[in-house]
C-alpha positions as CSV (number, residue, x, y, z in Angstrom):
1,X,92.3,100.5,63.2
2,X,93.7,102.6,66.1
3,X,93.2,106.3,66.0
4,X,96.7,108.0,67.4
5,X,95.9,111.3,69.9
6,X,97.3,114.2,67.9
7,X,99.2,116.8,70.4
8,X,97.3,120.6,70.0
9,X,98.2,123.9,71.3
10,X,95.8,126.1,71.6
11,X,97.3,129.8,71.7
12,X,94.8,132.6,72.9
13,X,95.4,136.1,72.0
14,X,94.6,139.7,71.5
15,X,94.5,139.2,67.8
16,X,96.4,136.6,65.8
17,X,100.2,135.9,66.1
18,X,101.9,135.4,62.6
19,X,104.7,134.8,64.2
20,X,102.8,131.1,64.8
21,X,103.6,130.0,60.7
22,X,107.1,130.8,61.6
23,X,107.6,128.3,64.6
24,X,105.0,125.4,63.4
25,X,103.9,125.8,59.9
26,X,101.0,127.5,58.1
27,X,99.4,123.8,57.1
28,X,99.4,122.7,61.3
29,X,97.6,125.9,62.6
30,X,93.7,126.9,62.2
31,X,92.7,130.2,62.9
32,X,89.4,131.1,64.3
33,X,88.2,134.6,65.4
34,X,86.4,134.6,68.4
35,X,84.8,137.9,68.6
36,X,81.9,136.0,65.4
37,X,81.5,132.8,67.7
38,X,80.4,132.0,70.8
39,X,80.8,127.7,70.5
40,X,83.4,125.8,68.5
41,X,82.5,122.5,66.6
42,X,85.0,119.9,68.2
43,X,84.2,119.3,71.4
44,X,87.9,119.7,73.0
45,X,88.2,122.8,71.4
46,X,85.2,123.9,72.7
47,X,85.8,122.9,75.8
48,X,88.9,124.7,76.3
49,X,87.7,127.7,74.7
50,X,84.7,127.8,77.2
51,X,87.6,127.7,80.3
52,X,90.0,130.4,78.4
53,X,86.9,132.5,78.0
54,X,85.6,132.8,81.2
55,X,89.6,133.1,83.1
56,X,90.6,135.2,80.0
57,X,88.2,137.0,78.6
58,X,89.9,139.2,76.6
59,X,91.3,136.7,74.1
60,X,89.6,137.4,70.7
61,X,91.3,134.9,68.6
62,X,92.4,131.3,68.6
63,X,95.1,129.5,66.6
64,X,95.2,125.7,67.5
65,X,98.1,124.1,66.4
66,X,97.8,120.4,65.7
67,X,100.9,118.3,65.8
68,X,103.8,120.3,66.8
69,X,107.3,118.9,67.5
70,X,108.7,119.3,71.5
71,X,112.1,120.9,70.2
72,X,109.9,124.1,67.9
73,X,108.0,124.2,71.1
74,X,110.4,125.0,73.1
75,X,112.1,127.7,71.1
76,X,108.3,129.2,71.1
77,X,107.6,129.1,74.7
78,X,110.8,131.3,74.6
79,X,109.9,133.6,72.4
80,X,108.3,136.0,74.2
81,X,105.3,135.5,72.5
82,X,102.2,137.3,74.5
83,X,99.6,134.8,74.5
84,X,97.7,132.6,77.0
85,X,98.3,128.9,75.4
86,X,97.2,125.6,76.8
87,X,98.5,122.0,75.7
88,X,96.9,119.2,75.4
89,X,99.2,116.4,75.0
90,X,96.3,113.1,76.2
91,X,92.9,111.9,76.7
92,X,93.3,113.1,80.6
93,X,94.2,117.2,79.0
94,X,90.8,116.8,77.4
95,X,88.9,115.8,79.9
96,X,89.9,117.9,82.2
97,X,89.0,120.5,79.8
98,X,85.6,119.2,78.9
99,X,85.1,119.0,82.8
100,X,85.9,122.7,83.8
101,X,84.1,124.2,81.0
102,X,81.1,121.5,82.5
103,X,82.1,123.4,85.8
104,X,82.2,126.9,84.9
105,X,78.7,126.5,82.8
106,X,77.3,124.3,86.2
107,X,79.1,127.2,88.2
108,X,77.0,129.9,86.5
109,X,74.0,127.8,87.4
110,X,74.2,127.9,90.3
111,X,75.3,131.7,90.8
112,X,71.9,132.2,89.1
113,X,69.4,129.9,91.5
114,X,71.5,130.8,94.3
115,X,70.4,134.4,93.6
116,X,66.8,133.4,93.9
117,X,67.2,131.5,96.6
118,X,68.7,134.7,98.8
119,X,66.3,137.0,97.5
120,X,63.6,134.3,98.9
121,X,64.7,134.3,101.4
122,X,65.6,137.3,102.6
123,X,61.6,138.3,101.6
124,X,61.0,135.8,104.6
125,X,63.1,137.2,106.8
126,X,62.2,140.5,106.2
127,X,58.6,139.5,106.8
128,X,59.2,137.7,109.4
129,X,60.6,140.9,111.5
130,X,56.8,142.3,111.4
131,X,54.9,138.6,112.8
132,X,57.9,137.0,115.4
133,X,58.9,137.1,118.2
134,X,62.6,139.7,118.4
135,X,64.2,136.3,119.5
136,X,62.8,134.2,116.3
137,X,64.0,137.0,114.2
138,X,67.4,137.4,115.1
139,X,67.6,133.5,115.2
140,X,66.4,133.7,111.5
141,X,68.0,136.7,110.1
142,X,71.9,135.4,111.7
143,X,70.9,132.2,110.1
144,X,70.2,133.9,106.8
145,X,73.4,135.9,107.4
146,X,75.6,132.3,107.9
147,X,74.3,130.8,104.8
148,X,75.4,133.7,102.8
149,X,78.7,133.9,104.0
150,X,79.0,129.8,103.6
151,X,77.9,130.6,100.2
152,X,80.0,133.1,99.6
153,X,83.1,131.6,100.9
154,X,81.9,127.9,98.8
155,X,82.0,130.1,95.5
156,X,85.3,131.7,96.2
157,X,87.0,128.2,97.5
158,X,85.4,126.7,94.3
159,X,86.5,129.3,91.8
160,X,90.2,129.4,93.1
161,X,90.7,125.5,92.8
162,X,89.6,125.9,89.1
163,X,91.5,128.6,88.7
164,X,94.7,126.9,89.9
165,X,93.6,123.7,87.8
166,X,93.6,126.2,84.7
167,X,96.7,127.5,85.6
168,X,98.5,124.2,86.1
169,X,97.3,123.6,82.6
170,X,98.8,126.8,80.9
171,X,101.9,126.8,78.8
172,X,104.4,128.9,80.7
173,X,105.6,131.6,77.5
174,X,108.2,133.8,78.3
């Protein structure tokens, strides 16, 4: 026994759109509020939840609609409807999802050791000022310098793909 892949929107807003029963149904959509949660059961769901959260924070409920039909879609994403909504139409959808939100939790990570890395070592080269030589300093401190600036310049490259990846992956609503 096969299992199909089931088609899900999942629509991101302020507060919940009733508007949603209209277009797909009441029995196709589940409603969760966000602001009470901080993890969703389904893995998928969570997953995209996890991205929407941290590129849209401001989204405090979710309606996923399971199932929908391309020609209702449609007339939504015309609707005017103010929300941020992804699709996931296939296996590849969800694992893209599942590996951003494994990259924006890794992401975090790393913000956090990097930050004790730098302090580290900027406690060596501030230390180092009052025991080297002026020429091992500067050597040490533009070195220090560099690997901030590669740092920085890593996170922002980083954060951008994901952020375009995300985007490609967003429902345009009008």
């Amino acid at each position: 026994m096969t299992k199909t892949f089931t088609p899900r929107l999942f629509v991101f807003g302020k507060e919940h759109n009733p508007k949603l029963a209209d277009f797909f149904g009441k029995e196709k959509l589940k409603i969760i509020d966000l602001t009470t949660i901080d993890r969703l059961d389904n893995r998928t769901s969570n997953a995209v939840f996890q991205v929407a959260n941290y590129f849209f924070s401001n989204c405090d409920s979710l309606t996923i609609v399971e199932d929908y039909e391309e020609e209702v879609l449609s007339f939504f994403c015309i609707s005017g409807a103010a929300s941020k909504v992804f699709r996931v139409d296939s296996t590849d959808d969800e694992n893209y999802f599942i590996t951003l939100s494994q990259m924006v939790e890794n992401e975090g990570e790393l913000i956090r050791n990097y930050e004790n890395f730098a302090y580290s070592m900027e406690v060596l080269v501030e230390d180092g000022s009052s025991v080297f030589e002026s020429t091992d300093f500067d050597e040490l401190s533009e070195t220090f310098e560099e690997m901030q600036a590669f740092f920085s310049h890593f996170e922002d490259l980083l954060h951008n793909c994901m952020k375009f990846k995300v985007r490609s992956l967003e429902l345009e609503v009008h």
